[in-house]
Residue, then its C-alpha position, 0 to 999 in steps of 0.5 A: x500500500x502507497x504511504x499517502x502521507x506524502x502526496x497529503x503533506x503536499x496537499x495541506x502544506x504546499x496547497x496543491x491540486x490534484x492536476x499539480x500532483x499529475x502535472x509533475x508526475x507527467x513532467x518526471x516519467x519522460x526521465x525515469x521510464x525505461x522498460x515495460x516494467x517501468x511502464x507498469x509501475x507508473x500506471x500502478x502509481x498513477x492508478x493508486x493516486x487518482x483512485x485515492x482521491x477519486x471521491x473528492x473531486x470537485x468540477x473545478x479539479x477535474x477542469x483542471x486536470x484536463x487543462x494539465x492533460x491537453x497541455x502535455x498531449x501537446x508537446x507528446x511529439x517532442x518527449x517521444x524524442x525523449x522516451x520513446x515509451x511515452x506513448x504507451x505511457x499517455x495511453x495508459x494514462x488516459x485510460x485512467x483519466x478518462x475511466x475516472x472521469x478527469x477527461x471527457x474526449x470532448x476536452x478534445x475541443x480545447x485543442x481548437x483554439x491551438x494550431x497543432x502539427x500534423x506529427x503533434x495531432x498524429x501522436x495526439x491520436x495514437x495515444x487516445x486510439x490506445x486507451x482501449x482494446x474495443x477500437x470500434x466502440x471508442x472510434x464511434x466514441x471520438x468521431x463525434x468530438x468536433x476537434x477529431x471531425x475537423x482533423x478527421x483525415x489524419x484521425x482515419x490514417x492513425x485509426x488504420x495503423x493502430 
């Protein structure tokens, strides 16, 4: 069992959030995962964490973990150049968010307002078409997010070669 008493400390002393907590986690793995076991080990940690306090989180923490979410599936393409194993970690991690509900695909939206790349919109993608073993079911689930409609193309090429 995790020693919480280390991430509550943070809390009440430092005064963050949940979305810090996981913003500075997603900061640190490009660094310390190395192997498949490393990978395990971090949806473990993330898993642990999110469920802990799953039962606390207010609209605003769920905002704002999304909000920290979008910021880092941004620059995705420049830290795969780093670790190449930081798309399997992101699809993992989104398939906690999102099983928790910290990140809704229409959170997808928010990209709108960014000019992204077709190598950022590509491991974007590849990352959310991981989440899930029913590749149908999510493909139907993500078609109907405006962001995915309007970059639809590139959305189908990944889709393909997943």
């Amino acid at each position: 069992m995790y020693d919480w008493s280390v991430i509550n400390k943070i809390f009440e002393t430092h005064g963050h959030s949940i979305s810090e907590v996981i913003g500075a986690i997603a900061e640190i793995i490009v660094d310390f995962v190395a192997c498949q076991k490393d990978i395990n080990y971090c949806y473990d940690y993330i898993y642990e964490i999110v469920y802990f306090y799953s039962k606390g989180f207010t609209h605003t923490d769920k905002n704002d973990v999304a909000n920290v979410i979008i910021r880092h599936l941004n620059y995705l393409s420049d830290t795969k150049l780093d670790n190449s194993y930081i798309i399997d970690i992101w699809s993992g991690f989104m398939g906690i968010f999102t099983y928790f509900e910290l990140f809704k695909w229409s959170d997808l939206n928010k990209f709108s307002s960014e000019k992204l790349g077709e190598e950022q919109l590509s491991c974007i993608f590849e990352v959310i078409l991981k989440t899930s073993s029913e590749k149908d079911k999510l493909y139907n689930e993500l078609i109907q997010v405006s962001y995915v409609q309007n970059n639809r193309d590139l959305f189908e090429i990944i889709f393909k070669g997943i």
